[in-house]
N, C-alpha and C positions, 0 to 999 in steps of 0.2 A: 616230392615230385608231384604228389597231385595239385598242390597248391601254383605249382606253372602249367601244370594243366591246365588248370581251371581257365588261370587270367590267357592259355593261347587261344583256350574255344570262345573264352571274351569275344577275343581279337581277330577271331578268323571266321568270326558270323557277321553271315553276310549282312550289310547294314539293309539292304531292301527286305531282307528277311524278317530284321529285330520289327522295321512299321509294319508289316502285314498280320506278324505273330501277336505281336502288345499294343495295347489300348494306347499306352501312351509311352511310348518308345525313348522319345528324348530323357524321361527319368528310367528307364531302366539299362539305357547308356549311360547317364550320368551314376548310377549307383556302381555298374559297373568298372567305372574308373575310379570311384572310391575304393570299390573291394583292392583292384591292381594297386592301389595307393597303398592300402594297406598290409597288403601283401609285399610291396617292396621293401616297407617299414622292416617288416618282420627277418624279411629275408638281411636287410643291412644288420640288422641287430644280430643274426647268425653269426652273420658274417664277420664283425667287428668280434664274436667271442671265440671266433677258431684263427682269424687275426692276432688278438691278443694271446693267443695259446700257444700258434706259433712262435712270437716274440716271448715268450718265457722259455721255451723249448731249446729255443736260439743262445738266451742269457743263462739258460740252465747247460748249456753243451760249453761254452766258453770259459765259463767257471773250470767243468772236467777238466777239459784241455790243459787248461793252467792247470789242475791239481796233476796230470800226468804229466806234464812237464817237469813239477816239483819233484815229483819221485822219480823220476828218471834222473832230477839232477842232483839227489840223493844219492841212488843205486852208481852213480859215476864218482862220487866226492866217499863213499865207502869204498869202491874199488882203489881209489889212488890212496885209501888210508889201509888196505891192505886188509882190508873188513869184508871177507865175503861175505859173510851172515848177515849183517846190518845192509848189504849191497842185495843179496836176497827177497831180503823182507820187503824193502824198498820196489822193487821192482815186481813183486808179488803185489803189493798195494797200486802198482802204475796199470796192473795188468786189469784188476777189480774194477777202476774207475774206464779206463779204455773202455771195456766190456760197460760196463752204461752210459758212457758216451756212444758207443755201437745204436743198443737199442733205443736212445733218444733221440739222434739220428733217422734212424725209421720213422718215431714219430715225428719228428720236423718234418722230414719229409712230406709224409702224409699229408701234415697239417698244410702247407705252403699250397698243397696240390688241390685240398680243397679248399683256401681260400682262393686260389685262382679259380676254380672250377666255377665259387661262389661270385667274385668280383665280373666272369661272364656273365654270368646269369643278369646279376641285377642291371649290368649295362644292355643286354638283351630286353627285359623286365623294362625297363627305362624309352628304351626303342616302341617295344611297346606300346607305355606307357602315352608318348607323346602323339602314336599313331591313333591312340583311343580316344585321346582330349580333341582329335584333329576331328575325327567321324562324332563327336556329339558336336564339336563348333558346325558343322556340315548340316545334321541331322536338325539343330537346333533352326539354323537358318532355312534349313527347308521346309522343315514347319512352320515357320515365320509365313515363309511364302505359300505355302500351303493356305493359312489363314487369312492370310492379304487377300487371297485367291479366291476363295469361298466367301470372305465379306464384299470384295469387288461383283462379283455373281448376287448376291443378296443385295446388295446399292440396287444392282441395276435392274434387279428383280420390281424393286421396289417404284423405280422411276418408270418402268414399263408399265404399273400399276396406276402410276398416275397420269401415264398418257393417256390409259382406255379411259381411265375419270376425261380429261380432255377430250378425250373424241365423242363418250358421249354428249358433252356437255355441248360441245360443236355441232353433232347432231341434232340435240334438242334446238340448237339456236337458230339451222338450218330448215326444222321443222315450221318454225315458228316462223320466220322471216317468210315464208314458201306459202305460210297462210297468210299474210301481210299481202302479202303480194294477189294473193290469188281474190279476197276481198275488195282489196282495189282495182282488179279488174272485172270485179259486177258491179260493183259500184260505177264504174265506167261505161259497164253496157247496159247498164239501168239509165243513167245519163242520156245515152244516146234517145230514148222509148219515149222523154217526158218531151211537151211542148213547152220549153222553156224561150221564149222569141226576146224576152226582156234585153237582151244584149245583143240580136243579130244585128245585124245589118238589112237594109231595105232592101229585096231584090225588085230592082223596075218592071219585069215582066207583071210581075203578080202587083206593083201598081198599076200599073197601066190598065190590064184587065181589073180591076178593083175602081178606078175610076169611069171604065165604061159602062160597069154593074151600076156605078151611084148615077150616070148620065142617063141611062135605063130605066131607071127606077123612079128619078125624076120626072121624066117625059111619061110615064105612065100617071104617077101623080097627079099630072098636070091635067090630064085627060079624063 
């Protein structure tokens, strides 16, 4: 009896319970349906020797049977020969074997009662059994996804890691461009300060007065 104890409290822990309690769960549900495995072993082996006990018990009462028969059809074949003595004795010997055919009886009994008893069990055992293989296939998969889970979070751990590398690297580039920028607009307003005329254009006004200075300047010459 403890040994179906054992494999019910297997079976009737709660699977949320076996991850929280054990490091690693999936092998101590897989161990767990080896013990029921083996414990069904055991129990068929039982069972297969109070089986076979029965069927001797069976073959041992059918024998009697006939040996009581025989002497009964003795104790009847002295009566018709007018022998009550040998009719007697006959029937004192049917009564011997009767009497342990009685108490083999009992044990057939018995035995038949516990091989049923036993052929529930391991179909129970069995039930079991299939119910335990189902919660580690479950268990297993769930840790599958569990780990899928935890390395999908670390991927993206990791690509998050390389965006900050990205951004700053956009930074520095946005920094640098921003000085680009900012250089060439002194350089621009430097531009504007120099008398650089090599490429304007004439403005007329500023000839016109430029040729009345040289008309000017002439006419004082002259004088």
């Amino acid at each position: 009896m403890g040994l179906f104890k054992r494999m019910n409290d297997i079976i009737s822990a709660n699977l949320n319970e076996l991850v929280e309690s054990f490091e690693d769960p999936e092998k101590i549900l897989k161990q767990a349906v080896r013990e029921m495995e083996i414990a069904i072993g055991k129990a068929m082996d039982g069972a297969a020797k109070v089986i076979a006990n029965e069927k001797r018990l069976t073959n041992q009462l059918s024998d009697l049977r006939t040996q009581a028969d025989h002497w009964k059809n003795r104790a009847i074949t002295a009566v018709k020969s007018s022998n009550d003595e040998a009719a007697r004795r006959a029937l004192v010997r049917k009564e011997e074997v009767e009497k342990l055919a009685a108490a083999l009886e009992d044990q057939r009994v018995a035995a038949e009662q516990a091989a049923r008893k036993l052929k529930i069990q391991i179909d129970a055992m069995r039930v079991r059994l299939a119910e335990a293989r189902r919660k580690a296939i479950t268990l297993s998969a769930r840790k599958r996804a569990v780990e899928a889970r935890n390395s999908f979070v670390s991927d993206m751990a990791a690509v998050s890691l390389d965006q900050s590398a990205f951004g700053r690297f956009d930074r520095i580039c946005d920094t640098v461009e921003q000085a680009e920028a900012e250089a060439d607009a002194l350089l621009e307003l430097a531009g504007c300060t120099l008398f650089d005329d090599s490429n304007e254009e004439p403005n007329p006004a500023i000839e016109i007065e430029l040729a009345e200075l040289r008309k000017m300047y002439s006419a004082q010459s002259e004088n």
